[in-house]
DORO-659955 format. One line per 5 residues: their letters; for each residue x, y, z of C-alpha. Coordinates in Angstrom, 1 decimal. Layout:
<sites>
a	X Y Z; ...
</sites>
This chain:
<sites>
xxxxx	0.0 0.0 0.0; 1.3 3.4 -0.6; 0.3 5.1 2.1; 2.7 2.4 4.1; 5.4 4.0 1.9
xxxxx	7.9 7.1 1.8; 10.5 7.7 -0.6; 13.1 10.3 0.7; 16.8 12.0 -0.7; 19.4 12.9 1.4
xxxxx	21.0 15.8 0.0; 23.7 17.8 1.1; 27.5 19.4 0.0; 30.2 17.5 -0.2; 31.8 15.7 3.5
xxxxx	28.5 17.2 5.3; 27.5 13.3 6.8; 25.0 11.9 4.4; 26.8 8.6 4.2; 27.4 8.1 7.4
xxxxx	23.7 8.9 8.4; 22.8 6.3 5.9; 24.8 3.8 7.8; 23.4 5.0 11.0; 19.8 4.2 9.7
xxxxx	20.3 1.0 8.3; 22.0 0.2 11.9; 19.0 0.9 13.7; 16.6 -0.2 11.7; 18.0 -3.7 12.0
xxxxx	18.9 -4.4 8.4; 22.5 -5.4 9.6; 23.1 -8.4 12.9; 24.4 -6.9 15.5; 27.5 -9.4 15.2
xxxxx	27.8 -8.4 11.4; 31.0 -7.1 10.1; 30.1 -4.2 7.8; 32.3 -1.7 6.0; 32.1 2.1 7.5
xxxxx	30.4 3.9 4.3; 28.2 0.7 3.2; 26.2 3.0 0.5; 29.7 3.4 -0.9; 30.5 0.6 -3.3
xxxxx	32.4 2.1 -5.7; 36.8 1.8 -5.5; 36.7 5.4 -6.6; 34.0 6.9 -3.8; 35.9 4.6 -1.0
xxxxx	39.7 6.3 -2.0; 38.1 9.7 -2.6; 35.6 9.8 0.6; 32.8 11.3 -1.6; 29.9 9.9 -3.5
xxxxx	29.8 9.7 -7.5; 26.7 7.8 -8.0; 23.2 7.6 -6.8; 22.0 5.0 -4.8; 19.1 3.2 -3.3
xxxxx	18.3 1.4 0.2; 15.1 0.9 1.9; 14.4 0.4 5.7; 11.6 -0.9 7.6; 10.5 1.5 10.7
xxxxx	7.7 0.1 12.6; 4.9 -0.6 9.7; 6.2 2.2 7.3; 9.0 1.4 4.4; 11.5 3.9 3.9
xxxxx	12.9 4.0 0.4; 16.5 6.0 1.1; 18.7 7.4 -1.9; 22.0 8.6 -1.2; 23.0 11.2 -3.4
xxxxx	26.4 12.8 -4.8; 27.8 15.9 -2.8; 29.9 17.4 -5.4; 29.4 20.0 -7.9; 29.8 18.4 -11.1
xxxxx	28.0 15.2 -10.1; 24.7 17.7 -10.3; 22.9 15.4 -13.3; 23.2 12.6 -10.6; 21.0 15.0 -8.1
xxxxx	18.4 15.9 -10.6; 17.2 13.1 -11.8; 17.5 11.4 -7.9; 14.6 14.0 -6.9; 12.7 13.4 -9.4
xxxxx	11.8 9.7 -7.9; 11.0 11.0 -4.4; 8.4 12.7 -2.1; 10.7 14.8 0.3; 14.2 15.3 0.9
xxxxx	16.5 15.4 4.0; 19.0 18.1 3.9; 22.0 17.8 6.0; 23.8 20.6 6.8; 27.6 21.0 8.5
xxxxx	27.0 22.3 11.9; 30.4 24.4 11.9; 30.3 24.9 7.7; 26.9 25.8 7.3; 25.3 25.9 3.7
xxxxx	27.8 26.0 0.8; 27.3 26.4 -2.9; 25.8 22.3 -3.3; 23.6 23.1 -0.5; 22.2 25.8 -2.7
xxxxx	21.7 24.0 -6.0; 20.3 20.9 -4.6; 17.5 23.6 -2.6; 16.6 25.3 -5.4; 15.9 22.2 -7.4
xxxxx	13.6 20.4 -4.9; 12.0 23.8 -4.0; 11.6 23.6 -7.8; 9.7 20.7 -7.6; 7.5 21.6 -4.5
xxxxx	9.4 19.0 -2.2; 8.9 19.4 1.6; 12.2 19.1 3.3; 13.5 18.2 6.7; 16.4 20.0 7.7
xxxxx	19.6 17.9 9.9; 22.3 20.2 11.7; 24.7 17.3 11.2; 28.1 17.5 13.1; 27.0 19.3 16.3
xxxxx	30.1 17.4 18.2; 32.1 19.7 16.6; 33.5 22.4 19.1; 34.0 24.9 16.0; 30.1 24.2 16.0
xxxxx	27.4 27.0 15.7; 24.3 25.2 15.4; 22.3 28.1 15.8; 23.7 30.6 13.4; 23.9 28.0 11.0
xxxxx	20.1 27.2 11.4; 19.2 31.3 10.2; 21.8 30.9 7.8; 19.6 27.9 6.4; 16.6 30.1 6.5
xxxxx	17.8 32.7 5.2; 18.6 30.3 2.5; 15.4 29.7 1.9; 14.5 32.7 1.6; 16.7 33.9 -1.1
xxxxx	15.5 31.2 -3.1; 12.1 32.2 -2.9; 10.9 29.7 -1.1; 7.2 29.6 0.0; 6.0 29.8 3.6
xxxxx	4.8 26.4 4.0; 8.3 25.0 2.4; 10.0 27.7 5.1; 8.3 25.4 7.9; 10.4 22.9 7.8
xxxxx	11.6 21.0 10.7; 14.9 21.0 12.6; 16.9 17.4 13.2; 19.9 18.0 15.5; 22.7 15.0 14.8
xxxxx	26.0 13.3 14.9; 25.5 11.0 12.4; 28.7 9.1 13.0; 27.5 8.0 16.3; 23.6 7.3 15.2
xxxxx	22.7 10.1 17.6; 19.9 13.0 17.2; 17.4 15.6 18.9; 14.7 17.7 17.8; 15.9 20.8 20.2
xxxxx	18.9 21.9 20.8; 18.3 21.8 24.7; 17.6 17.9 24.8; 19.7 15.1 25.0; 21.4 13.3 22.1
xxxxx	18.7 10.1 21.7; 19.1 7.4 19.2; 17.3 8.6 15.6; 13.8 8.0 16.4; 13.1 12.1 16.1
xxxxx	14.7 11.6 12.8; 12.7 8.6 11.5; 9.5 10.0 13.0; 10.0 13.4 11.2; 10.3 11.5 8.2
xxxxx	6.7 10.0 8.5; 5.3 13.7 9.8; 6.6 15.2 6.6; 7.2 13.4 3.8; 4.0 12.5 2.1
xxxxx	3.2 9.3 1.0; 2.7 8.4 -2.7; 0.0 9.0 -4.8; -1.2 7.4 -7.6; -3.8 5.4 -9.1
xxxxx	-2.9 1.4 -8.9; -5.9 0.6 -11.2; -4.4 2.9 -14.1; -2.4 2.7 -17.4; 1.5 2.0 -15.9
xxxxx	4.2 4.5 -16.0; 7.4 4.1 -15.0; 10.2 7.1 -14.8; 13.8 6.0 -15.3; 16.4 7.5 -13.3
xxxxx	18.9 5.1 -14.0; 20.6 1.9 -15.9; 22.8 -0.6 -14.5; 24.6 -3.1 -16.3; 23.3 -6.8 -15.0
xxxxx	25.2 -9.6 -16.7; 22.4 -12.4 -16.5; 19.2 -10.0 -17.1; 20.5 -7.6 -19.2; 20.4 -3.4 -18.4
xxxxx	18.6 -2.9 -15.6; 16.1 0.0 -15.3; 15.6 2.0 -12.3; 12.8 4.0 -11.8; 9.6 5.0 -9.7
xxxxx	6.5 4.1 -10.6; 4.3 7.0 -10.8; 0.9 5.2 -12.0; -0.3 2.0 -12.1; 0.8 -1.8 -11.1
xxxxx	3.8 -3.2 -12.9; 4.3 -7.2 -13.1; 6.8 -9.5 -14.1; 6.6 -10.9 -17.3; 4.5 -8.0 -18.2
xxxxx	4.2 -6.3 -21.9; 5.2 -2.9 -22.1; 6.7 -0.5 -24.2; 9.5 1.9 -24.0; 9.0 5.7 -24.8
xxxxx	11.9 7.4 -26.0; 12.9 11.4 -26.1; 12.4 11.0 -29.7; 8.9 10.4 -29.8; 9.2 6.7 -30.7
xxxxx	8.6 3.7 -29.1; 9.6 0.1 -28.9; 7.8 -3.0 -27.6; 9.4 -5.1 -24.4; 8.8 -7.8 -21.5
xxxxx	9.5 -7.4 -18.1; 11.8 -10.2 -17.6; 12.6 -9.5 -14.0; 11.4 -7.0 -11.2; 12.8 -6.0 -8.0
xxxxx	12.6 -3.9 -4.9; 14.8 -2.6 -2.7; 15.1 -4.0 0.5; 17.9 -3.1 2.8; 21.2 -2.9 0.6
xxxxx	19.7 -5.6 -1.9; 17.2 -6.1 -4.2; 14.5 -8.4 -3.5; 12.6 -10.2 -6.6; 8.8 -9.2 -6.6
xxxxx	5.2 -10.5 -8.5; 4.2 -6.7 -8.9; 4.5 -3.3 -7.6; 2.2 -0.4 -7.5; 2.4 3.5 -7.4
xxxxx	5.7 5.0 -5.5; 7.5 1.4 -5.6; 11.3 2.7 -6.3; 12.3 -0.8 -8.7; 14.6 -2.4 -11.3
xxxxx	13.4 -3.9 -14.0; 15.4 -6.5 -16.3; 14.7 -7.0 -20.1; 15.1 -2.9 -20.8; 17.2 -2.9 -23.6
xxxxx	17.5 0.2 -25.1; 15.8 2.5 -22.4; 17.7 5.8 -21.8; 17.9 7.8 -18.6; 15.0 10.2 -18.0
xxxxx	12.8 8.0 -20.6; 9.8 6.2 -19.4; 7.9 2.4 -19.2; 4.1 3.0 -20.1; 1.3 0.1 -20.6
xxxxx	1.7 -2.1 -24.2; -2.0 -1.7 -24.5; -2.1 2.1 -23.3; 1.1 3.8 -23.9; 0.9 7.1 -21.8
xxxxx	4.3 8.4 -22.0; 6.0 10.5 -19.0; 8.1 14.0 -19.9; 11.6 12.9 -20.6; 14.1 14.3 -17.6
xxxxx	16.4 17.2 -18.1; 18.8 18.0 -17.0; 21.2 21.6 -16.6; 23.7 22.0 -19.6; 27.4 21.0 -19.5
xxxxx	29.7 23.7 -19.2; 33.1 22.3 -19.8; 34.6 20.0 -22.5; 37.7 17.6 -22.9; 39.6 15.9 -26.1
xxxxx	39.2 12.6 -25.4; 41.9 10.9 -27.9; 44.3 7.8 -28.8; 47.4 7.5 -27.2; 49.9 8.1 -30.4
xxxxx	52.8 8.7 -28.6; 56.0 5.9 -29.1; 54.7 4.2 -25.7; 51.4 3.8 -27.1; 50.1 0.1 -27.0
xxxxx	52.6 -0.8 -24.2; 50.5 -0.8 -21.0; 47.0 -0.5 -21.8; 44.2 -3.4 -23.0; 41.9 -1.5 -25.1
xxxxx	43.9 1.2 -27.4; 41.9 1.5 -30.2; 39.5 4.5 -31.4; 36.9 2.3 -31.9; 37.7 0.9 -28.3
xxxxx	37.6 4.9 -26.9; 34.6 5.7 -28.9; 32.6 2.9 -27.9; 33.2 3.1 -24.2; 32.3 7.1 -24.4
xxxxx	28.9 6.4 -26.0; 28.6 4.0 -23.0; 29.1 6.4 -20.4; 26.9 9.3 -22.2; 24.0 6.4 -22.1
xxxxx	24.0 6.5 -18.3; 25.2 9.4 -17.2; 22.7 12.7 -18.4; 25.0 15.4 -17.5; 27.5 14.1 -20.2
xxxxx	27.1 14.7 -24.0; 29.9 12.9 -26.3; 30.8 14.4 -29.8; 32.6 13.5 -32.3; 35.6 15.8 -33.9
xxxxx	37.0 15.5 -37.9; 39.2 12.9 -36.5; 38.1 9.6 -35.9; 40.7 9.2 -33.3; 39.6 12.0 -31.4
xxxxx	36.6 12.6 -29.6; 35.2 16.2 -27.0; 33.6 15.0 -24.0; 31.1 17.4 -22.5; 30.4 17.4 -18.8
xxxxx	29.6 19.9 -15.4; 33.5 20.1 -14.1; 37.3 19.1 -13.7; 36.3 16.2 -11.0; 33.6 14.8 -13.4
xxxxx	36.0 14.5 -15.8; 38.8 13.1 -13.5; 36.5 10.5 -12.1; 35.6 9.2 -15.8; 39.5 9.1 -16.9
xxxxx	40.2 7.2 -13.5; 37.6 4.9 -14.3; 38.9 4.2 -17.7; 42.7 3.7 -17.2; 41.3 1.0 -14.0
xxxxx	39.4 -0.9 -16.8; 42.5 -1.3 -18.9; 42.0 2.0 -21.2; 45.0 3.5 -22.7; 44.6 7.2 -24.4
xxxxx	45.3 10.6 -24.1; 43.0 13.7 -22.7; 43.7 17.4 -23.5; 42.9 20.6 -21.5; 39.7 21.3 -19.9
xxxxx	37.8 24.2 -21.7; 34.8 26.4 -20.9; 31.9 26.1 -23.9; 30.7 29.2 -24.8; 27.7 30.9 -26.2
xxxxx	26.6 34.0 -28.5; 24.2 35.7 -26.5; 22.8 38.9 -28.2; 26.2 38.8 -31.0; 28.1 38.8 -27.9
xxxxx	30.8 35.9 -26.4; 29.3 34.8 -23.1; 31.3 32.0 -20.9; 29.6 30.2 -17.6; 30.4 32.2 -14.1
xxxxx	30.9 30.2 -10.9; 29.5 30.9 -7.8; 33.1 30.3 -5.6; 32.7 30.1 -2.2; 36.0 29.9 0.3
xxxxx	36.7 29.7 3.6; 40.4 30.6 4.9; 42.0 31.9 7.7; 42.4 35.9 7.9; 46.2 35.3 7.5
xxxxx	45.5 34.0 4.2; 42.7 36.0 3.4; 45.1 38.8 0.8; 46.8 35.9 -0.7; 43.4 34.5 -2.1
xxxxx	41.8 37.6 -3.3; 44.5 38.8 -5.1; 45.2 35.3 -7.2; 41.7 35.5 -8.1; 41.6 39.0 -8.9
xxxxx	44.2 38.0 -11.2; 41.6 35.4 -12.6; 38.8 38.1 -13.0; 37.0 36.9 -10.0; 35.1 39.7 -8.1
xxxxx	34.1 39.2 -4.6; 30.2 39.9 -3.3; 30.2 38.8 -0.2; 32.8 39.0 3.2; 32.1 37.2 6.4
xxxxx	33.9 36.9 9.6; 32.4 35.0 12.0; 35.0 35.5 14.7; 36.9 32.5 15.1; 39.4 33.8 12.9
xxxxx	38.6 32.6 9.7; 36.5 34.1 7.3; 33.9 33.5 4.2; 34.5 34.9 0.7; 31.7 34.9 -2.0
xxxxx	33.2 35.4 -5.6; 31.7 35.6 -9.1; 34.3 34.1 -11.0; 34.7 32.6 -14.8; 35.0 28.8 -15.2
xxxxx	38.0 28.9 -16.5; 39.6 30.9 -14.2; 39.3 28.4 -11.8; 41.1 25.8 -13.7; 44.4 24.9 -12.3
xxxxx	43.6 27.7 -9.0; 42.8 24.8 -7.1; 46.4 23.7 -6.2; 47.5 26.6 -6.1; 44.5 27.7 -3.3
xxxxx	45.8 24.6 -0.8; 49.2 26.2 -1.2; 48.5 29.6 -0.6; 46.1 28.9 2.4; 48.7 25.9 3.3
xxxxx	46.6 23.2 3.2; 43.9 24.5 5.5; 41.4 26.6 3.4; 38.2 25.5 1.7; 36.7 26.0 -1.5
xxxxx	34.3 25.0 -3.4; 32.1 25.8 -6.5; 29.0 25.7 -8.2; 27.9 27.2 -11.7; 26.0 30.2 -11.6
xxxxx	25.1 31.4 -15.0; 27.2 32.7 -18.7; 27.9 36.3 -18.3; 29.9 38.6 -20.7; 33.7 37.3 -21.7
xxxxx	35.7 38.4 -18.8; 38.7 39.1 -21.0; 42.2 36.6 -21.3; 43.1 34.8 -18.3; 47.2 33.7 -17.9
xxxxx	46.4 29.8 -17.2; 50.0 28.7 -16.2; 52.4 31.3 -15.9; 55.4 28.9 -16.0; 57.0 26.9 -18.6
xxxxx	57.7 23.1 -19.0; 60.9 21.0 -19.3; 60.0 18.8 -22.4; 62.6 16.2 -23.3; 64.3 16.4 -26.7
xxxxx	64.9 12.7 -27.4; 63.8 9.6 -25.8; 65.9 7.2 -23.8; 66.3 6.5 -19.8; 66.7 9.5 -17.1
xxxxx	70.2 9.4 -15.4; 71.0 10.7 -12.5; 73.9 12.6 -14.1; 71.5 14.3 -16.0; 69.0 15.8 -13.5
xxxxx	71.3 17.0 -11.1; 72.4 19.2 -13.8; 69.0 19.9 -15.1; 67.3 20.5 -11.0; 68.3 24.2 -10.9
xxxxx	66.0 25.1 -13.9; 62.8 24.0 -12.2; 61.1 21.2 -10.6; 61.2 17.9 -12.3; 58.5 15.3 -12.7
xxxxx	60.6 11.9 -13.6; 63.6 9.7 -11.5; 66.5 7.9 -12.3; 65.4 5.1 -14.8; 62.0 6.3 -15.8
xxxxx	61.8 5.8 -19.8; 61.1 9.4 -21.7; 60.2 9.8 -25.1; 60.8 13.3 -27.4; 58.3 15.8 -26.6
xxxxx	57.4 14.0 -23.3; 57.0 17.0 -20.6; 59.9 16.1 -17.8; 59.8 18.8 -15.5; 58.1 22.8 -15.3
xxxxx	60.4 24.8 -16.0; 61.1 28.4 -13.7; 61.0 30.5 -16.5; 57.6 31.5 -18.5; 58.8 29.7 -21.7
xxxxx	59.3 25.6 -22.8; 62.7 24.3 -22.7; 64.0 21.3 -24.6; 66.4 19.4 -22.4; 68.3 16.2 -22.5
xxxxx	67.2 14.2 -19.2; 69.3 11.3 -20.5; 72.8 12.7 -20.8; 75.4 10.4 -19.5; 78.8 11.3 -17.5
xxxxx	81.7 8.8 -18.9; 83.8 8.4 -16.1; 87.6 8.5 -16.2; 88.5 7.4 -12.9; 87.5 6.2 -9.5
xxxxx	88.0 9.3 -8.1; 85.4 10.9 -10.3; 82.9 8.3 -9.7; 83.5 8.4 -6.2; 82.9 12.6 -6.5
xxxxx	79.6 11.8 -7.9; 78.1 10.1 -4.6; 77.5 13.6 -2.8; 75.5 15.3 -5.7; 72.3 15.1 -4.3
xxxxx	68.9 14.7 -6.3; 66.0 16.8 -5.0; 62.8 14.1 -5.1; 60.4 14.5 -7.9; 56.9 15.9 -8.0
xxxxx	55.0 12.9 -8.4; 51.7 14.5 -9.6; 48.0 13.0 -9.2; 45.9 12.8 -11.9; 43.5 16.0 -10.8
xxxxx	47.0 18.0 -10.3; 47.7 16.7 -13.5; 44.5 18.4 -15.6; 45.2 21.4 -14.2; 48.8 21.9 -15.0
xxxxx	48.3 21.4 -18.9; 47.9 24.0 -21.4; 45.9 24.0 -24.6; 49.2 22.8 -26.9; 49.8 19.6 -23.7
xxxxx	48.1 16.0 -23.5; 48.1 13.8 -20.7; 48.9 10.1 -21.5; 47.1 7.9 -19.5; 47.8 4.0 -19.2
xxxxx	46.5 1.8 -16.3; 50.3 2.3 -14.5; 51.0 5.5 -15.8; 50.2 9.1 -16.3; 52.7 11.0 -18.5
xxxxx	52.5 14.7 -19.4; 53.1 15.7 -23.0; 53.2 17.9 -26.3; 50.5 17.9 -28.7; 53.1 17.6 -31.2
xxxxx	56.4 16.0 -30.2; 58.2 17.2 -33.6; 59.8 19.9 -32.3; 59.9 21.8 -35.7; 56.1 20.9 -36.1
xxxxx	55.7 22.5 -32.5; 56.9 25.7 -33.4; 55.0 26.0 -36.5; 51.4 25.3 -34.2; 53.0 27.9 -31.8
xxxxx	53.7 30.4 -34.7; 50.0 29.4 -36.1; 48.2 30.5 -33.1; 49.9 33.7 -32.0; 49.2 34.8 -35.6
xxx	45.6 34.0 -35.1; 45.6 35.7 -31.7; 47.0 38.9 -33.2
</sites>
């Protein structure tokens, strides 16, 4: 029955407890033994999500709490992962918004609000964190309100009520004066707000898809809510694309959600959050409808992309040497997979069939796609991120990000003037006091590329930022991406030791004794603002002991062993990263040096 039934998202920024308040609820609601040996983060199943502490994909649980079922999806924290979000709320009835109890509301908090206020969802908001003795539960709570209020929120959506927690220990209270219970306020303020479903059981089914999951003995598995009508196995129904068209199929399989499994079921009815086997060919955001009475549900959208990436072979004379699938037709076809389940992504293809643009919402979506690639034995090469622009009115408009940091005073000048440098303008100053303060910025996409870095340096490893687009505004002007050079190796061979003690002292240097470079392989950045061509493999021919002996005390700074994140933001528009499954290797477009300098000459004529 439905109205035994509530289907909630908890939705919050990135490292604010949603997680770990999942855990907390599947604890007490008795879906684990109490002698059971479970994994901190259970909702987390991915390698990527586990290494990173953050979620990439949506997923769904369900508890039982007394007679009611709870159907729980964990959502993505992060910026870019923002098509995850918006199709999530489109399969539930409320949502739980956690909020940092020290942090307050940042820039996720805001677009995930403003897209269930969007869609009339009540919400129920948790103080998470309230441990913390940087907390400031209260000031944090007006902060949400006033929230709410800039995003126009209406005064029954304003009346929302107030969950205090630390999630990590399964602990809550509805005021701030009580003592920590166990997270019955929070389970019975689920019940008191979220509505159950409606929908008519007798009528034509419809069936929303939020998502597809690969299933190797059913086929694709759809999951979606069903918003009308009673869906059974081995049913006839027909798929409804965004096209228009439609193609005839059979339920093969169909499942609910029960605890952190799926649990095979005769039928379902309005509400039921399922999967559904025997889908092949159903996109995200398109819909299940009746064989006999195809009704079919507006396709999902989903915000723009606002940054692209060259996807392309590796071509370089390593190529082939450490990767399983090197082929374009291997690149192309995994791409066209990922733009099949993932919304926020939009693959095109370029006048190359070895190269391919890759559209997504931000540097971490993209990182998070290359790192799954190169773990399932992809070899190829990426190029720099870039904004996508747009004529608006015969004039160049770019996407502006909403930045918002939070750094100690000390570090407070540093910060504004790097990103004055990157045509950021800052609306907003807070100091709450406790001697760090909060920084609003309007600030270009682009500029942000490669700041991030260079932010955890300036603020030594202590300040905060994070990001969120806000809308395309005028061109802001150029923008110095890197203002260094790079060390680029002028023949290929093996690094001595010889050679970069002699090389050290003209900037930092990315390789060690032994490490195999090619010509036009990127070996260092240099300290100067222009590329040098170096040998790295130069060998000393010793004379005598004596010499050899010398040669002991030279001592070899370490290199700068860059992650893969680091390593997107350090390229420029004429540099590729090669990525293997062991390795990631910076790089020239063009590693004929005379063929370089023509492309160099090339574009500064077309600049002028």
């Amino acid at each position: 029955m439905s109205h035994q039934l509530r289907n909630i998202a908890i939705v919050a920024h990135v490292d604010h407890g949603k997680t770990t308040l999942v855990d907390s609820m599947l604890w007490q609601s008795g879906i684990f033994r109490d002698n059971q040996d479970v994994n901190e983060r259970v909702m987390d199943s991915m390698d990527l999500e586990r290494e990173k502490g953050i979620t990439i994909m949506a997923k769904n649980t369900a508890v039982q709490y007394g007679d009611i079922k709870i159907n729980i999806v964990d959502t993505p924290g992060h910026a870019d992962f923002g098509g995850e979000v918006e199709r999530t709320l489109r399969m539930v009835d409320g949502i739980m918004l956690l909020v940092d109890a020290a942090e307050g509301p940042l820039p996720q908090t805001r677009f995930v609000l403003s897209k269930a206020l969007e869609l009339n969802l009540p919400a129920i908001v948790v103080i998470n964190k309230i441990d913390r003795d940087d907390q400031r539960a209260e000031e944090v709570l007006n902060e949400v309100y006033d929230l709410f209020i800039d995003l126009d929120a209406s005064e029954e959506q304003i009346e929302f009520p107030v969950i205090y927690a630390v999630a990590k220990d399964g602990q809550c209270k509805a005021d701030l004066n009580d003592e920590l219970t166990d997270l019955k306020p929070l389970f019975s303020a689920i019940l008191d707000t979220v509505p159950a479903p409606v929908g008519d059981p007798e009528a034509s089914v419809q069936v929303l898809v939020t998502n597809v999951q690969p299933d190797n003995y059913r086929g694709p598995l759809a999951i979606g809510r069903i918003i009308d009508g009673s869906l059974k196995n081995r049913q006839q129904v027909v798929l409804c694309h965004r096209d228009g068209t439609t193609s005839p199929a059979q339920v093969s399989a169909l499942f609910q959600y029960q605890g952190l499994g799926k649990a095979e079921t005769s039928s379902a009815g309005p509400g039921d959050i399922v999967a559904i086997g025997g889908m092949t060919g159903i996109g995200l955001g398109e819909s299940i409808a009746d064989a006999e009475d195809p009704r079919p549900l507006d396709p999902l959208h989903v915000d723009e992309p606002t940054m692209s990436m060259e996807f392309r072979i590796n071509d370089s004379p390593f190529a082939g040497k450490e990767g399983k699938y090197v082929t374009s037709r291997n690149l192309r076809d995994r791409l066209a997979k990922e733009a099949e389940t993932n919304l926020s992504m939009r693959i095109e293809s370029t006048s190359s069939a070895d190269s391919h643009l890759v559209y997504g919402r931000g540097e971490l979506q993209m990182a998070i796609l290359i790192e799954q690639m190169r773990r399932e034995g992809f070899e190829f090469s990426v190029g720099m991120p870039n904004v996508i622009t747009k004529e608006v009115n015969g004039k160049k408009h770019e996407p502006f990000e909403l930045a918002l940091i939070d750094v100690a005073e000390d570090f407070m000048g540093a910060v504004v003037q790097k990103l004055g440098m990157r045509k950021g303008v800052m609306t907003k100053m807070v100091n709450h006091g406790s001697g760090r303060v909060r920084l609003d910025f309007e600030v270009p996409s682009r500029g942000l590329i490669g700041y991030r870095n260079e932010f955890l340096t300036d603020t030594k490893g202590t300040g905060i930022l994070t990001h969120l687009f806000d809308k395309y505004k005028p061109w802001a002007g150029p923008i110095a991406h890197r203002a260094s050079g790079a060390l680029v190796s002028d023949r290929q061979g093996k690094v001595t030791g010889f050679s970069i003690v002699n090389l050290q002292e003209r900037g930092e240097l990315f390789v060690s004794p032994t490490d195999q470079v090619f010509s036009g392989m990127i070996i260092g950045e240099n300290s100067r603002d222009v590329d040098l061509e170096v040998n790295i493999t130069k060998e000393k021919k010793l004379t005598n002991m004596r010499a050899s002996s010398a040669d002991a005390f030279q001592k070899l700074i370490p290199p700068r062993k860059m992650s893969l994140e680091e390593c997107i933001e350090f390229i420029r528009d004429d540099e590729l990263i090669e990525v293997t499954p062991s390795s990631l290797r910076l790089r020239k477009r063009h590693l004929d040096p005379h063929i370089r300098k023509k492309a160099e000459l090339a574009r500064r004529s077309s600049a002028d």
